[in-house]
C-alpha positions as CSV (number, residue, x, y, z in Angstrom):
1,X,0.0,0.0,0.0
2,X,2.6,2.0,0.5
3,X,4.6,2.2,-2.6
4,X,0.8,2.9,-3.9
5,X,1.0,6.0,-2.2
6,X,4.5,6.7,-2.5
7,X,6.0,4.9,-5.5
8,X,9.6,5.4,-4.9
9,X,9.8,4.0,-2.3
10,X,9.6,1.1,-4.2
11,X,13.0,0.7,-4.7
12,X,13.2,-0.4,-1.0
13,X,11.8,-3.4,-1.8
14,X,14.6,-6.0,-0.6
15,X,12.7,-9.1,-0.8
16,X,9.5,-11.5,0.0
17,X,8.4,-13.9,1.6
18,X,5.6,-16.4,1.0
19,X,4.5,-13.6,-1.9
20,X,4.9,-10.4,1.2
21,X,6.9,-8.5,-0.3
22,X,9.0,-6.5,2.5
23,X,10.1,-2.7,2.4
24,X,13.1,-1.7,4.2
25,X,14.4,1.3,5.3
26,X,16.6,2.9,8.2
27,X,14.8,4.0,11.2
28,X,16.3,6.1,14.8
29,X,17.2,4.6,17.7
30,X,13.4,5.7,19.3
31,X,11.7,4.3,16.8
32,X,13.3,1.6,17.0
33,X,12.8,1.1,20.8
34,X,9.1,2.1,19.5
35,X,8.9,-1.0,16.7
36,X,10.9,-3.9,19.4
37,X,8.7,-3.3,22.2
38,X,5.7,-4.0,19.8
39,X,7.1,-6.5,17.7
40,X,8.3,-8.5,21.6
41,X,4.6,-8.0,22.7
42,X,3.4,-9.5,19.3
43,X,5.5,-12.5,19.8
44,X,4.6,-13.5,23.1
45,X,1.4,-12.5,22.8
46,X,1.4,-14.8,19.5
47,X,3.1,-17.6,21.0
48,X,0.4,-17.9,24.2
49,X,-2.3,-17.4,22.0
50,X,-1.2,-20.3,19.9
51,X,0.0,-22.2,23.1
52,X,-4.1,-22.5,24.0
53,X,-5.3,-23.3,20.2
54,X,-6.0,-20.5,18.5
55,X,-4.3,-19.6,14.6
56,X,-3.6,-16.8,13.3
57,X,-5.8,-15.2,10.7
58,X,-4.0,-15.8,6.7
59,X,-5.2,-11.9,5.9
60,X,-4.7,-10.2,9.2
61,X,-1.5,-11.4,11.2
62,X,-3.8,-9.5,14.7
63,X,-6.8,-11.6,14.3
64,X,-6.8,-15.0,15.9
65,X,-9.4,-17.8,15.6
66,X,-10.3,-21.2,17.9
67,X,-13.6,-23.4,17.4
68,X,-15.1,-23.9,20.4
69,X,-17.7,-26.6,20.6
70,X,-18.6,-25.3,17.1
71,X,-18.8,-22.0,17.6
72,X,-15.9,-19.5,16.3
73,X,-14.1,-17.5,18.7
74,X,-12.2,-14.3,17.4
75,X,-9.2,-12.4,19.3
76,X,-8.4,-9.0,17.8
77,X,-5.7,-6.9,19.2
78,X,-3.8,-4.2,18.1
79,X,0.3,-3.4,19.7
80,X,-1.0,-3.5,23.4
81,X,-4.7,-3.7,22.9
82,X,-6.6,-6.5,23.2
């Protein structure tokens, strides 16, 4: 969506993965900090999620779904928000 909006920044594109195609770019130290924090929160909150039967969503990597005695049960979060 990005290089939509921007196209030069498709240049940035260094590679892809599964058909993502990833844009790169340099970023500050507080960002950074910013991007880590989220992206640690993501993974643990990921890996419990997962840990109790629930799979990630193919379209949205922040939507998780479990059946449960055949009815489905959605978890939506977003960076520290459940």
């Amino acid at each position: 969506m990005i290089c939509d909006i921007r196209p030069e920044y498709e240049k940035l594109i260094k590679f892809t993965t599964n058909g993502k195609r990833w844009l790169v770019g340099k970023v500050t130290k507080a960002i950074y900090g910013t991007l880590l924090g989220a992206r640690l929160f993501y993974d643990k909150l990921r890996g419990f999620l997962e840990s109790l039967g629930y799979e990630a969503n193919n379209y949205d990597e922040c939507t998780f779904n479990k059946m449960i005695n055949g009815k489905q049960c959605t978890i939506q979060f977003h960076v520290d928000d459940l």
